[in-house]
N, C-alpha and C positions, 0 to 999 in steps of 0.2 A: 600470262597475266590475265585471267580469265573466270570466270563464273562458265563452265561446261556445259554446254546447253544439253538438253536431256531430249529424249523423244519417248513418247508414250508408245507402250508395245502390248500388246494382244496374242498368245500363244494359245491354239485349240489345240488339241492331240487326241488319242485313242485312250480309254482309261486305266487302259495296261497296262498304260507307258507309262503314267502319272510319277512312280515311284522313280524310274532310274531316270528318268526329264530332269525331276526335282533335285536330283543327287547330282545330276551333270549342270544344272543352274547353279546350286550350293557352290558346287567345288568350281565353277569361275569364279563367283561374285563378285559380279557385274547390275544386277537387275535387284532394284529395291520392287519387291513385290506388293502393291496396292491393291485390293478386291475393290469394284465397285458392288455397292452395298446394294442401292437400287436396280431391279433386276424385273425389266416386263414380262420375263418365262420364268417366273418365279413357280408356277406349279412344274417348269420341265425342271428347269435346274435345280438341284436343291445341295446341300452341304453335306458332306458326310460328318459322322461324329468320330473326333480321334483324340479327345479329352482325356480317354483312360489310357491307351498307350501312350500320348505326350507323359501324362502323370506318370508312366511306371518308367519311360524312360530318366522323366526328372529325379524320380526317386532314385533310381540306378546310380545316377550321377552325383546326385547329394552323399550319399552314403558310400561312394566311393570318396570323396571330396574330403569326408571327414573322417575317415578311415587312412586317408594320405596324412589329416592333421594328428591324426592319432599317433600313427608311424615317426611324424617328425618330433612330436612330443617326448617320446622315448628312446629316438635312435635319427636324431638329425641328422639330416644329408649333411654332406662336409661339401662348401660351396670355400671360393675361394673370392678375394678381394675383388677381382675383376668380374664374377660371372655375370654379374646384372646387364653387362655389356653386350655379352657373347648371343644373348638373345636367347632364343629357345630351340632346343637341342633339334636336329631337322631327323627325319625319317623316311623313306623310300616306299613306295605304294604296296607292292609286296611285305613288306616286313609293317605296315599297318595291317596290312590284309590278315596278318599271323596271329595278330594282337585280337581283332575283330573276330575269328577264329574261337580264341582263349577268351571271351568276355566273361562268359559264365562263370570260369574260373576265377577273376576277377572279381567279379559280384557275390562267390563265395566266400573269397579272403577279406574282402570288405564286412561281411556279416558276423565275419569270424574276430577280426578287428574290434565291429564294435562290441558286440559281447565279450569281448575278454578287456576292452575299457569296461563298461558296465561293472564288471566283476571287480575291478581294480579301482575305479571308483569307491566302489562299497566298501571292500577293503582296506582303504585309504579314509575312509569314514571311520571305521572301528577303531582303527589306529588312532585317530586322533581324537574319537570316546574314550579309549581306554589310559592315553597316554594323557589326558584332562581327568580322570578318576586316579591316577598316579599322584600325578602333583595333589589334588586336593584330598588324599590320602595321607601326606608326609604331616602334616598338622598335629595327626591323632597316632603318630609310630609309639611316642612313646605312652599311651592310651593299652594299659596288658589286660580289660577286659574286651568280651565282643562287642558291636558296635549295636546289637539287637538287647542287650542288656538294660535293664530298667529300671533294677534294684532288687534289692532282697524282702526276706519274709515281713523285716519291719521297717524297710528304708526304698526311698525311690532314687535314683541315677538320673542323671541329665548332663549333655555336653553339647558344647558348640563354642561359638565366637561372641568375643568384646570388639565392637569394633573401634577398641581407645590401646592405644600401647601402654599400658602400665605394670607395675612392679606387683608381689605377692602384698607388700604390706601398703603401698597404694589402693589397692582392692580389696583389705580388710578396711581402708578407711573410709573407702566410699559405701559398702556395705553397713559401715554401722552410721556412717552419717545418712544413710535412703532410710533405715529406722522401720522398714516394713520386712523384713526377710525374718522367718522363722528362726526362734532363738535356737533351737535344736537341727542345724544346719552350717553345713562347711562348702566352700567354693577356695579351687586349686586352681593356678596356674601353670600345666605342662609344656606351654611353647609356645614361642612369639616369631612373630613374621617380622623382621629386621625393616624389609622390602614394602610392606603392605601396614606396620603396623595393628595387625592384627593377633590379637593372644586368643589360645584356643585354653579354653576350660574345663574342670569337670567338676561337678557341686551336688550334692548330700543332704537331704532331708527326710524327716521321718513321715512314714504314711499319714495321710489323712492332709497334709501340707502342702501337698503338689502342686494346686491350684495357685496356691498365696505364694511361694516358691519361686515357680514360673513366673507368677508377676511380676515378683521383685527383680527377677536376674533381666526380664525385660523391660523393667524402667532405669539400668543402667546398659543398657545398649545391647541386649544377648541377641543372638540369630542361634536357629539350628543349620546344623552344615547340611552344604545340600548335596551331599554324597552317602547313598546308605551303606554302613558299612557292616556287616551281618557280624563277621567274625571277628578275631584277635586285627587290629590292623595290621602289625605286622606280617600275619600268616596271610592276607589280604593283597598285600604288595607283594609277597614271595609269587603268590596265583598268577596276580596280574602282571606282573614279570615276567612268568613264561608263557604265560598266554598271550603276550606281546610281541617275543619273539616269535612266536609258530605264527604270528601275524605277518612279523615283516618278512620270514622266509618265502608266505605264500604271497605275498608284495612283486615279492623278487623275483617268483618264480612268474608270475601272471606278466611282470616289467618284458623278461626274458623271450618268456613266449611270443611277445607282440613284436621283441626288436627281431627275432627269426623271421619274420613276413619282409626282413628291409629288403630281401632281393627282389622283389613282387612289387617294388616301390614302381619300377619304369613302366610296367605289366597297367597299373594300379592308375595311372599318369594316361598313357593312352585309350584306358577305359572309358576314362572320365570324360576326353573328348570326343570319345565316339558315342558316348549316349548323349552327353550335352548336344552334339552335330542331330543326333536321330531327335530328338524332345524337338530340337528346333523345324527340324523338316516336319513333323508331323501335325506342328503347331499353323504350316504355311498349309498344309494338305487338309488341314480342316478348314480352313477361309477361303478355300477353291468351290468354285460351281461344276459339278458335275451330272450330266446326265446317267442314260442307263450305259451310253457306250463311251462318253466324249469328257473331257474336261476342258475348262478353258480358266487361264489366269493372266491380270492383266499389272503391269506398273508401269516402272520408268528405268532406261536406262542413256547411259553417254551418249550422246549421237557420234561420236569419233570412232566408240566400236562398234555400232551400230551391224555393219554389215558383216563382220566378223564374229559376233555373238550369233547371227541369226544363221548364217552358214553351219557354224559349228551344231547349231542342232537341227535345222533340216539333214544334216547329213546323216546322223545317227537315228532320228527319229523320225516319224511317218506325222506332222503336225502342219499348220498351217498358221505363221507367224503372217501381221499387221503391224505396220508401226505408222504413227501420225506422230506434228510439230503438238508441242504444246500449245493449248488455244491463248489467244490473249486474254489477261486478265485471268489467267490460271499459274497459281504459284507453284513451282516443281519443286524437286527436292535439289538440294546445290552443293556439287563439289565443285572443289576449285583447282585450278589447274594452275602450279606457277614453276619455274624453273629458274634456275643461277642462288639469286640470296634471297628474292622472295620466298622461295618455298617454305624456307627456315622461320618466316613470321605468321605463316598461315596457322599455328594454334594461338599468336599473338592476335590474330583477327576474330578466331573463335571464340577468344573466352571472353571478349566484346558483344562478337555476335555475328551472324554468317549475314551476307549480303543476302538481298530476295533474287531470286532466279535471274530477274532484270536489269537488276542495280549491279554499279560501278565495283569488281573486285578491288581495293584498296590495298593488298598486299605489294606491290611492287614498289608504288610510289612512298607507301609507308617505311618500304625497305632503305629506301635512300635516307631518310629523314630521323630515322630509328637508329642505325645507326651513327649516324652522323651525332644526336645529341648524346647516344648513350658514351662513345669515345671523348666528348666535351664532358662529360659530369667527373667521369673517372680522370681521364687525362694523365697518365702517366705511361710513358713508354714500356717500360720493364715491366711492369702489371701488365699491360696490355698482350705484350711478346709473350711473358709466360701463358696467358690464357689462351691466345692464339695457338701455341705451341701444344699444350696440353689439349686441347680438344682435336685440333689437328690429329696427333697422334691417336689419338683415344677412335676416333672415325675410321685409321687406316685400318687401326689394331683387329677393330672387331667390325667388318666387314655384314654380319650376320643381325646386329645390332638392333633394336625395334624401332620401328619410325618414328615415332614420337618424342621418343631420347636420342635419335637423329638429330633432327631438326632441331633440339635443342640445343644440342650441342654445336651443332652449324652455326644456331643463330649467336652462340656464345665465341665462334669463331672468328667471325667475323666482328663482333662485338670488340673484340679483343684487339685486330686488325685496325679499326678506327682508334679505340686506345691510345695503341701505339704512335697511330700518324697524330694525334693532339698532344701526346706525351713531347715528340720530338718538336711540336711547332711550340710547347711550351717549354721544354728544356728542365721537365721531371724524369730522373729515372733513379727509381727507388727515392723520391723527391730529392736532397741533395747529395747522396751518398758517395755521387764520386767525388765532390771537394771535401767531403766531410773525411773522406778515407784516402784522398793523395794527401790532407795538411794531420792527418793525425799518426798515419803509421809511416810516412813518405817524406814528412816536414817539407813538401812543397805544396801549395794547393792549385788542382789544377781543376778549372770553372769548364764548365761544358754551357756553351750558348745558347739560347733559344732561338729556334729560326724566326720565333715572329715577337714574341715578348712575356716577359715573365709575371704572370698572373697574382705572386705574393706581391712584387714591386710595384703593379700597376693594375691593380682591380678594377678600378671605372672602368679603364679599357675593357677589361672583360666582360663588364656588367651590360656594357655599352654594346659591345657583341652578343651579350647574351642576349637583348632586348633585341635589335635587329635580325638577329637571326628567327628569333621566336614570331616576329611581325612576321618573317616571309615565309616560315611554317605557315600560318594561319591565312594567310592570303592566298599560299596554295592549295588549302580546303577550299578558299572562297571560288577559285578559279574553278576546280573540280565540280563544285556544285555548277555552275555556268557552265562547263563541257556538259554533264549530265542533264541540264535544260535544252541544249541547244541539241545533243543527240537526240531528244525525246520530239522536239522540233517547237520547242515551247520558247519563241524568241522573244517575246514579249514579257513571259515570266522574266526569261533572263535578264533582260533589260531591268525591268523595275526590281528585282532581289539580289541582283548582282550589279550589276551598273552603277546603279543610286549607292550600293554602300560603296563601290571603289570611288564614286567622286568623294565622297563625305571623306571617307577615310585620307585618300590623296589629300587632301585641302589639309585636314586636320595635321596629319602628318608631316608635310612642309610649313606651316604655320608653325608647329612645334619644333620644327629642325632651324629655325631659322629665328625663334624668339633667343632673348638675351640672357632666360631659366635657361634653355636647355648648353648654350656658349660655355655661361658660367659652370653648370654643373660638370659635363663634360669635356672643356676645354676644346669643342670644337664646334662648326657649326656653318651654317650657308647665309649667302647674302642674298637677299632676293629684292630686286629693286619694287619703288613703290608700288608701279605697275602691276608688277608679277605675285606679290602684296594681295592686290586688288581682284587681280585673275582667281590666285587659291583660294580667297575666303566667300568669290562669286559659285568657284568649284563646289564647295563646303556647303553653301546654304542650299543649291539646290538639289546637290545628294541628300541634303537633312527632307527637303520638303518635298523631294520626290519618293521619300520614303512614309512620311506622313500620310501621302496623297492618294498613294498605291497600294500600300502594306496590304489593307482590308479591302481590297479591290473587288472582292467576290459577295460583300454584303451590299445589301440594297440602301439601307440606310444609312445615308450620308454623317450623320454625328456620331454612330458606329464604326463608320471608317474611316473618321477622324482621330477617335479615342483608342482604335487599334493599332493606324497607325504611326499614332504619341506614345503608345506602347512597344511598339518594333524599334522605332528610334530608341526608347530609352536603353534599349540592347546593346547602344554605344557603351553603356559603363561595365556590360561584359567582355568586350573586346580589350577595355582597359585593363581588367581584374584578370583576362588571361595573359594576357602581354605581362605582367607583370610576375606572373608565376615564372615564366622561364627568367627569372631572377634565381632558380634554384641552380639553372646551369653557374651559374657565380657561386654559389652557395656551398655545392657539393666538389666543383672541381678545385676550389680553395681550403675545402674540409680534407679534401686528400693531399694536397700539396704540405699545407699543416700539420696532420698530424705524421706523416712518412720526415717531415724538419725533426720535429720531436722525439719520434723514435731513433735517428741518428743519432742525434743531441745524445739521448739520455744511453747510446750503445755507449759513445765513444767517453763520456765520464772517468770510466776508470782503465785508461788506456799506458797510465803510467806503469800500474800494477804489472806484475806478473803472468796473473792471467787475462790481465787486457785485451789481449784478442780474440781470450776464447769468451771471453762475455761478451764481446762486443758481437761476435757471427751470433751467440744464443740469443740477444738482446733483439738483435737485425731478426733474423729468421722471425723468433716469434711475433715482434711487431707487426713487422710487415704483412704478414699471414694476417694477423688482425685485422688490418688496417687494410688491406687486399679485401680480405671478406666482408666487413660492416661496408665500404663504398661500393661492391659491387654490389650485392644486395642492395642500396639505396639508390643509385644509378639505373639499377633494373626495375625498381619499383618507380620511381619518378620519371623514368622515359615512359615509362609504359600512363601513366597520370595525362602528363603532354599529348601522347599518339591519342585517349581515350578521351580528352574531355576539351582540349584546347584544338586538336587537330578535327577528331571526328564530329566533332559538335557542328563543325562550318559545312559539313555535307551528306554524312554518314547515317542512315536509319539502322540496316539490320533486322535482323527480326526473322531470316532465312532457317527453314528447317535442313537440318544435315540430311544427306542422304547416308541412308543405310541399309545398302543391299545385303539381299539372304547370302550369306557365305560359310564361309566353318569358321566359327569363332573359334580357336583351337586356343587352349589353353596352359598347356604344358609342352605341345610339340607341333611343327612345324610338317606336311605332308611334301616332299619330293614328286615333282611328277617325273 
């Protein structure tokens, strides 16, 4: 339960050695590499340039990358339900070594890849020009002049579209009622678009009328088609037909060619991480200070491996390692170190925010608290046991699995494990399934007990729990923030930011445990004699004024650190506004108790039937699964609301950069040593 204290290291070496140093740091990774920028032997030391081999490795890597997308595109790997689990397929030093060997070859099937997309690109362009000059062909089939035809020695031709659906004698009526088209002229209807309403035409004028003609056929809606068509249409579409086909043969044949490269798929995989690993190293080897003989590079690494990173390469290499503490008031980089069910929440604290170097890791105790409320929202046994079970399983299964979907999975285990233990103290499983299924198919009903009380029959209670519990979440932020004063050795802070609000708070809170609102509302409550009266609201005013008094402690101006601290005070009616959010714990573990009633209800309906029981499993199954996934998804979101804004607010900054050591970010395969 840790934030990893880091120590700052210093590696000189020979510049010989620079390469396989750099390869043997990678392949621990362990050491986030930092240059100092400012450099007093800046005329000795200087940078090498390694821009253009990073780029050609990048390049290398890109163009294998999508050369693999290319492959999948036309001949997908056959992956099975589970593989996301299995992780990434591992390989032995040696048989990388074989790979790294064959790169070149690699980097020719990749070139050869894209140009034969490229080609099939194009191809798949024509296709779909000519297969659009088809269709807007079929208009004009029955059209038996060529489409470059104009008219004859005493007459001009013209065709295209109305874009109005109408009849032959429709379109003599609107021609003679427009009253402008040449009386020595005729307009035909060959074809109507069903679809589009559109009629394609061909219309008849004598020379010298073409102008006035034209007019007319466009002041009732004419277009020209926009497909030239030279010849007979007909003879047109026969062309373009088989020029179509010799199109999609050569489709097929370019499809073919690219899926023959699938065995070159794994070849193609390990390329890609061997030039991404080289682009990366080369990238580190240009931010190095080196002399004519020497190099030096400096970052951070764990101090836990500290002496074990440093051995491992004095021993191979001829260098001279330095390590120092982090100075104070110097922020490192931060990994966290947690074990048992913390670990499981440590991406639940990242995507908050990583503690600074210094500050309190909050995984552990969040662990407690996280799942506790997330098992309260959901609350059902059987829900819970299923999830527990399934991730269980799914962790043994696949051993190999990625961290990240680890942990997740962990943390959904244990998720599931709280669940269960609120399921049974509330006496949900499958909400009432087993009386609902001993009185419907059994004619006896037999009630399963709750160990502590039943949430549909007695909500206050729960509301009431929910409210106390949420208080001593947040008070255990308050605490935290007073451990982290008083480690830093700030006892006086602690006293006025911590102290002052637990008096106010205490007074406020037995005040209200013991008024005759809170009796009535939840039918319980404390007796507190006059005296003791007089103690809490003594408590109460002077948390109130020693918060007034103190808040703005650090200003000089006293009616400043009045108004500041009448401002810190008015923070009470945030502690009210979040105390009242874990009202959702009632909200949500009631919304599951309910609709899992409902879904029994509406299984067991038609139980007289027939097939009664088989609609009642189909009824159940699929509910449940509903109803299973909408609470867990909102369970998981509103715990996660509680840990970030009700919990972390009472102590929590963040703001910590990750560490992120040089390593092989490998991306399709895993190296064996």
């Amino acid at each position: 339960m840790a934030v990893l204290q880091m120590k700052k290291i210093c590696i000189c070496a020979l510049k010989s050695e620079r390469k396989p140093i750099l390869e043997q740091i990678q392949k621990y990774g362990v050491m986030q590499v930092c240059q100092i920028e400012d450099q007093s032997g800046e005329d000795f030391f200087r940078k090498t340039e390694t821009q253009t081999s990073q780029a050609g490795f990048e390049r290398n890597a890109t163009n294998i990358e999508q050369a693999l997308e290319i492959l999948d595109s036309q001949c997908r790997e056959e992956k099975g339900m589970f593989d996301a689990f299995r992780g990434k397929p591992t390989m032995n030093e040696s048989e990388f070594a074989e790979v790294v060997r064959r790169r070149d070859e690699a980097v020719r099937a990749a070139d050869v890849l894209l140009r034969l997309n490229k080609q099939l690109t194009a191809k798949q362009l024509d296709i779909a020009k000519l297969q659009g000059q088809i269709e807007a062909i079929k208009p004009w089939l029955a059209m038996d002049v060529p489409g470059l035809t104009t008219g004859t020695l005493r007459t001009s031709y013209f065709y295209g579209y109305i874009q109005e659906k109408l009849s032959q004698e429709e379109l003599y009526r609107k021609i003679e009622e427009n009253g402008t088209f040449p009386e020595a002229s005729d307009v035909r209807i060959f074809y109507t678009d069903e679809k589009t309403g559109l009629i394609s035409i061909a219309g008849f004028c004598m020379k010298g009328d073409e102008a006035v003609f034209e007019s007319a056929l466009r002041s009732i809606g004419f277009t020209k088609p926009p497909v030239i068509i030279r010849s007979v249409p007909e003879k047109s579409l026969e062309k373009w037909n088989a020029r179509l086909v010799t199109f999609v043969e050569e489709e097929q044949k370019l499809i073919d060619e690219i899926r023959s490269y699938a065995d070159k798929r794994q070849l193609l995989k390990c390329a890609a991480d061997y030039f991404r690993a080289r682009a990366e190293k080369y990238k580190v080897l240009g931010e190095l200070y080196q002399s004519h003989h020497t190099f030096f590079m400096t970052g951070y690494i764990p101090k836990s491996i500290e002496e074990e990173f440093v051995s491992s390469i004095e021993d191979k290499f001829q260098t001279a390692i330095a390590t120092e503490d982090v100075k104070e008031g110097e922020e490192a980089p931060v990994l966290l170190d947690n074990d048992g069910i913390a670990d499981s929440l440590e991406g639940i604290v990242e995507s908050f925010g990583l503690p600074k170097s210094k500050e309190f890791d909050p995984s552990a105790l969040m662990a407690l608290s996280y799942y506790f409320l997330f098992g309260l929202m959901l609350s059902d046994a059987a829900y819970g046991f299923i999830m527990f079970a399934a991730c269980f399983a799914m962790i043994k299964a696949f051993p190999k699995m990625e961290k990240g979907l680890r942990k997740s999975l962990k943390m959904f285990m244990f998720c599931g494990l709280s669940t269960t233990f609120w399921g049974v103290m509330f006496g949900g499983y499958f909400g009432d399934a087993v009386q609902v299924i001993s009185r419907t198919f059994f004619g006896k009903e037999v009630a399963v007990k709750p160990v502590w009380f039943d949430p549909l029959q007695e909500p206050m209670k729960l509301l009431l729990a929910s409210l106390c519990i949420g208080l001593a979440h947040m008070l255990l932020g308050l605490f935290i923030k007073g451990y982290m004063l008083l480690k830093d050795k700030k006892y006086f802070d602690c006293f006025c930011d911590v102290g002052f609000w637990l008096m106010l708070l205490a007074g406020l809170i037995l005040m209200l445990a013991s008024s005759d609102m809170f009796q009535s509302i939840f039918g319980i409550g404390i007796q507190i004699p006059a005296t003791g009266q007089t103690v809490i609201k003594a408590l109460a005013i002077v948390g109130a004024a020693g918060i007034v008094f103190t808040a703005g402690r650090r200003k000089k101006n006293w009616a400043l650190r009045i108004a500041l601290g009448l401002y810190d005070l008015y923070g009470i009616s945030g502690w009210l506004s979040d105390l009242l959010s874990y009202s959702r714990l009632l909200a949500l573990g009631l919304a599951t108790g309910v609709i899992a009633k409902v879904v029994n209800l509406m299984a067991a309906m038609p139980s007289k039937s027939p097939v009664g029981p088989v609609v009642f499993i189909v009824v159940f199954i699929f509910g449940h699964t509903l109803n299973m996934g909408i609470n867990l998804l909102g369970a998981y979101v509103h715990t996660n609301r509680l840990e970030y804004v009700e919990y972390f607010g009472k102590f929590y900054e963040g703001g910590g950069e990750s560490f992120k050591p040089f390593k092989l970010n490998n991306r399709y395969v895993e190296i064996e040593e």
